[in-house]
KOLVOMI-880582 format. One line per field, with one value per residue (C-alpha): residue number from 1; residue in one letter; x, y, z. Coordinates in nm, 2 decimals. Example, Ala and Ser with C-alpha at 12.3 -4.5 7.8 and 13.67 -1.06 7.14 Angstrom:
BEGIN
num = (1/2)
residu = (a/s)
X = (1.23/1.37)
Y = (-0.45/-0.11)
Z = (0.78/0.71)
END
This chain:
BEGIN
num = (1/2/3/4/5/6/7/8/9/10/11/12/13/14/15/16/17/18/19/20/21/22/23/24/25/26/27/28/29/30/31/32/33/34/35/36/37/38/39/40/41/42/43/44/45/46/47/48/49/50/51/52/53/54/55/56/57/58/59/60/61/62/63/64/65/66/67/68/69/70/71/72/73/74/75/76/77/78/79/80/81/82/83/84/85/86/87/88/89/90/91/92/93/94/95/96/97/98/99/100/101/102/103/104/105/106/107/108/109/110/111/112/113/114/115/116/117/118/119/120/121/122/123/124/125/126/127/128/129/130/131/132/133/134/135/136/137/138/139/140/141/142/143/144/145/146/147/148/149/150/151/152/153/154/155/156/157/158/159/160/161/162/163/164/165/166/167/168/169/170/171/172/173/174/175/176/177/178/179/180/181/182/183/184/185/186/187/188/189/190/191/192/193/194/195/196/197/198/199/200/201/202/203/204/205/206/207/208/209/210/211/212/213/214/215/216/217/218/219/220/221/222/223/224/225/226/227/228/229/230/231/232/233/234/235/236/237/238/239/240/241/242/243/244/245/246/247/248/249/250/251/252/253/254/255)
residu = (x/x/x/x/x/x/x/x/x/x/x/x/x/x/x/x/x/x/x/x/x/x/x/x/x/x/x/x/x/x/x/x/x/x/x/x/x/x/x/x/x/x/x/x/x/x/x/x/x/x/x/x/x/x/x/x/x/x/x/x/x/x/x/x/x/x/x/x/x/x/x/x/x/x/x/x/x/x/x/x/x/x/x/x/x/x/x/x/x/x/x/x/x/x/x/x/x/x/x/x/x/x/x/x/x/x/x/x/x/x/x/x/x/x/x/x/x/x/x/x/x/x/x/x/x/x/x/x/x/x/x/x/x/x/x/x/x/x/x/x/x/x/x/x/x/x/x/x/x/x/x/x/x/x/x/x/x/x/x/x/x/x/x/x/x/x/x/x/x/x/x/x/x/x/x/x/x/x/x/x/x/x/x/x/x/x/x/x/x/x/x/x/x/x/x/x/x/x/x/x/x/x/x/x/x/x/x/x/x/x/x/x/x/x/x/x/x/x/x/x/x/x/x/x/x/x/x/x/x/x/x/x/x/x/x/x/x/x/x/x/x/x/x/x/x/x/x/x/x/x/x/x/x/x/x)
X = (-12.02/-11.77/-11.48/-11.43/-11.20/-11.09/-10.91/-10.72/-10.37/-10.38/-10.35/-10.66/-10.70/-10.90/-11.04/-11.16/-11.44/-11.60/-11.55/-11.45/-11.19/-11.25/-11.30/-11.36/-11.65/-11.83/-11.98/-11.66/-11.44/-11.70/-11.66/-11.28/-11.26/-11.48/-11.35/-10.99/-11.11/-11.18/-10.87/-10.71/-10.92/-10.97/-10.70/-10.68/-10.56/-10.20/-10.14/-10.28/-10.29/-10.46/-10.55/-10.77/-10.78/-10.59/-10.66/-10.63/-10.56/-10.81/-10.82/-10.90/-11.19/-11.58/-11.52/-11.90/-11.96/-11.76/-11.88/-12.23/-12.06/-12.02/-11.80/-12.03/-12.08/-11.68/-11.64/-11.83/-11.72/-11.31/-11.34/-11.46/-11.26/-10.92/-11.06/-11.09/-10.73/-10.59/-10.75/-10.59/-10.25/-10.32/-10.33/-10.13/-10.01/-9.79/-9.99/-9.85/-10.07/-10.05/-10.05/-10.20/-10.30/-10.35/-10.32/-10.44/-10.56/-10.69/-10.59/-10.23/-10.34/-10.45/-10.10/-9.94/-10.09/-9.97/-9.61/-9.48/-9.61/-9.53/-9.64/-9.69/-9.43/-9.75/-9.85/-9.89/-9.92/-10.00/-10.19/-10.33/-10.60/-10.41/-10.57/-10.90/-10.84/-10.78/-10.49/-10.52/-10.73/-10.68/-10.37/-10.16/-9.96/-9.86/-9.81/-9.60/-9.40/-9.27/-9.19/-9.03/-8.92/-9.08/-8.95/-9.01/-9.37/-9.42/-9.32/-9.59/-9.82/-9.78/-9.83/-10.06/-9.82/-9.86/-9.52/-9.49/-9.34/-8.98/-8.99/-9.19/-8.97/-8.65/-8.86/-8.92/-9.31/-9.32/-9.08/-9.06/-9.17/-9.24/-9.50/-9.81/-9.92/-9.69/-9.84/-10.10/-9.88/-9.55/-9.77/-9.96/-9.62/-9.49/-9.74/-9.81/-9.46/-9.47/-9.79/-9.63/-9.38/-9.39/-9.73/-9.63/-9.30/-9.40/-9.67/-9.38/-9.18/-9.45/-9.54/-9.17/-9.09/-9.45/-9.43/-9.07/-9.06/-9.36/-9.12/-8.77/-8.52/-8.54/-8.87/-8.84/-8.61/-8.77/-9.04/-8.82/-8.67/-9.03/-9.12/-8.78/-8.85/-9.19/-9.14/-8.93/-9.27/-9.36/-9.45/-9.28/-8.96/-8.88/-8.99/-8.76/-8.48/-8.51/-8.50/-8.21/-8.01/-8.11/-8.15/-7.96/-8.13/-8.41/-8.59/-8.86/-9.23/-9.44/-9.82)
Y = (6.52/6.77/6.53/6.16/5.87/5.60/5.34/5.15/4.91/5.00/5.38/5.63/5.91/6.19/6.40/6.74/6.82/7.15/7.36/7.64/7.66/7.34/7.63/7.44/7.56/7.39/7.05/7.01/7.04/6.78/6.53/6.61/6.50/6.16/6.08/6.10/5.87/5.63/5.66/5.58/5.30/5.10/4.85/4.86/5.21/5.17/5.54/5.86/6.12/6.43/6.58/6.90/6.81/6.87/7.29/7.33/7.25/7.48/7.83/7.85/7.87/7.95/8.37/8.41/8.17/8.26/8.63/8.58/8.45/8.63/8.59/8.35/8.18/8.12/8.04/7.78/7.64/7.72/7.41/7.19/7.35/7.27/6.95/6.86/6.93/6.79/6.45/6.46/6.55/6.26/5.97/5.68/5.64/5.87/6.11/6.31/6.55/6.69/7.05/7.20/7.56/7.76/7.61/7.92/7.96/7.67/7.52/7.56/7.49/7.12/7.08/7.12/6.83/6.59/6.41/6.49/6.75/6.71/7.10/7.17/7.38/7.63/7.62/7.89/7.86/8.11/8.22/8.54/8.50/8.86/9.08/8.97/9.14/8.73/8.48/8.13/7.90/7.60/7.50/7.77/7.95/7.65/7.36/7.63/7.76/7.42/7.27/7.64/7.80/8.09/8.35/8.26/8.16/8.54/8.65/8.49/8.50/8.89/8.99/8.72/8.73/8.44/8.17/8.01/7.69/7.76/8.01/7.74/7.46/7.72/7.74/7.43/7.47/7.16/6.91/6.87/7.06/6.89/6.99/7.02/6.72/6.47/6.56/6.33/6.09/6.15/6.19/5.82/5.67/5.82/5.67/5.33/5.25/5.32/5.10/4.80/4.86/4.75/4.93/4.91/5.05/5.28/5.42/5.38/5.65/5.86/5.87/5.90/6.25/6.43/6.33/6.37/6.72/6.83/6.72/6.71/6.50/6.28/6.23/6.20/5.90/5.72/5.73/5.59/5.33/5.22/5.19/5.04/4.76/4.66/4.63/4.34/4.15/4.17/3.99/4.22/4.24/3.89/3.90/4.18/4.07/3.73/3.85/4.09/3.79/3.54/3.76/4.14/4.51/4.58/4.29/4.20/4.20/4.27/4.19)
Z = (8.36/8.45/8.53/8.51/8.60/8.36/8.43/8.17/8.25/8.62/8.56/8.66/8.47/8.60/8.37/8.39/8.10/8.18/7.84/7.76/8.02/8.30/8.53/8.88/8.95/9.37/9.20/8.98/9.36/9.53/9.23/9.20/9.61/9.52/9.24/9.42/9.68/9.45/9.31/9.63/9.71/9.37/9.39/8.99/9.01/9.05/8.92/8.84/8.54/8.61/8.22/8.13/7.76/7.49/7.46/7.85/8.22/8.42/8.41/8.79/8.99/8.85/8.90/8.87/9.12/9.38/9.32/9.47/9.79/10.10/10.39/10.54/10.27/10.23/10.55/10.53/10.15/10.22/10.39/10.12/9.86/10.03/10.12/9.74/9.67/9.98/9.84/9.54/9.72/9.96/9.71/9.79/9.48/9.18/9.05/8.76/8.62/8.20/8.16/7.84/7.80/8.12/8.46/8.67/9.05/9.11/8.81/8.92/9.23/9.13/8.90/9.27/9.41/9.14/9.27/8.91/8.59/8.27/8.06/7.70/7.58/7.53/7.89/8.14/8.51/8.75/9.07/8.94/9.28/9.37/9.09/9.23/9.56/9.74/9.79/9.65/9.88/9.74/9.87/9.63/9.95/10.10/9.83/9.62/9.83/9.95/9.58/9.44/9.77/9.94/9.76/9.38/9.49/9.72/9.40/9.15/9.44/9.53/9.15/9.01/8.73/8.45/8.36/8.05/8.04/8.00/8.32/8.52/8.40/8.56/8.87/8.94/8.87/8.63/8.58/8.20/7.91/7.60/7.26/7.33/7.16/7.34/7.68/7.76/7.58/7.77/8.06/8.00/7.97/8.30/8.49/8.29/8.38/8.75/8.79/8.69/8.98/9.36/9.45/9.83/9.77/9.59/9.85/10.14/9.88/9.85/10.20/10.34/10.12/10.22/10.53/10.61/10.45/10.72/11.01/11.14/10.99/11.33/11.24/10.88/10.95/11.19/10.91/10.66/10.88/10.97/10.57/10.52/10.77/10.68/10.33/10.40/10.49/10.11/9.82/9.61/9.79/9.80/9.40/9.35/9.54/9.38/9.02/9.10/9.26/8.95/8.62/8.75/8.79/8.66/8.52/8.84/8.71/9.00/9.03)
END
């Protein structure tokens, strides 16, 4: 199997297993859109960590593959592939994914759907889809330029050029660097905390910032106040509130 999720204390973890270099290849995509679905459905999935393995991330997409395909035949698979990432962008809950090794094309590509990445300090990231004579078609022109700003991502876009960690951590690209062998850990612990917060308000948070930053402010707030609002209809408020009032900040344990 080219990619798994396993879930363990309320948090998923989806793991990409195609050696030598997870390259994400048409059946690894499909699986990666299922298994994201999943994710979002399964109640006991709470949060999500997105791992390549200890040595890498994924190198990008199966090169060989996609160099038997003609227009047609991408035409009818661009589809599909964006499909695959916009699932894993789409899941309700925090999704933080742990880059080792190279995160290339699409391998980048899927580290830009995650809410939150934590990178080894040997990492590098790139979309290199220029050098090939393409763009990235996974999501790369779009999702990047909103997190790093559209210059800095024309720039990595327009010359396929690789970052290491420290760069990508200045950019923006990832969120924390740490030694390679604390990622999976660091990144574990990021999300085991989070799902044993308020799983509602957590999803209303998640939902407000994508949303909001594809609108107007108008918008965005009218989103927010509606998010705001209903969470007052929840369990995990009144358990929140409660525990604030009686014990202070910080102390609520929510189901």
């Amino acid at each position: 199997m080219t990619i798994s999720l396993e879930v363990s204390e309320g948090v998923g973890v989806i793991r990409l297993d195609r050696p030598p270099m997870n390259a994400l290849d048409i059946a690894t995509q499909d699986r990666l859109r299922e298994l994201a679905v999943e994710a979002t459905d399964r109640a006991d999935v709470r949060t999500v960590v997105i791992y390549g393995g200890e040595k890498v991330f994924a190198a990008g997409a199966d090169i060989k593959e996609m160099q038997t395909m003609d227009h047609a035949a991408m035409v009818a698979r661009s589809r599909g592939l964006q499909d695959a990432f916009t699932a894993v962008a789409r899941i309700p809950k925090p999704v933080v994914a742990a880059v080792t090794g190279y995160a290339l094309g699409g391998g980048c590509e899927l580290a830009l759907c995650a809410d939150y990445r934590i990178a080894a300090d040997n990492a590098k990231l790139g979309q290199p889809e220029i050098l090939l004579g393409l763009i990235p078609g996974a999501g790369g022109t779009q999702r990047l330029s909103r997190l790093i700003g559209p210059s800095k991502a024309k720039d990595l876009i327009f010359t396929g050029r690789m970052v290491k960690a420290d760069e990508a951590l200045t950019l923006g690209l990832v969120d924390r660097v740490v030694p390679a062998a604390e990622v999976y850990e660091q990144a574990y612990a990021w999300a085991a905390k989070l799902a044993q917060g308020p799983a509602l308000a957590l999803r209303a948070a998640k939902e407000c910032v994508d949303a909001g930053l594809e609108t107007d402010i108008d918008t965005g707030l009218t989103i927010e106040r509606g998010w705001f609002a209903g969470l007052f209809a929840t369990e995990d408020r009144e358990r929140g509130m409660r525990s604030f009032v009686e014990e202070g900040p910080g102390k609520a344990k929510f189901l």
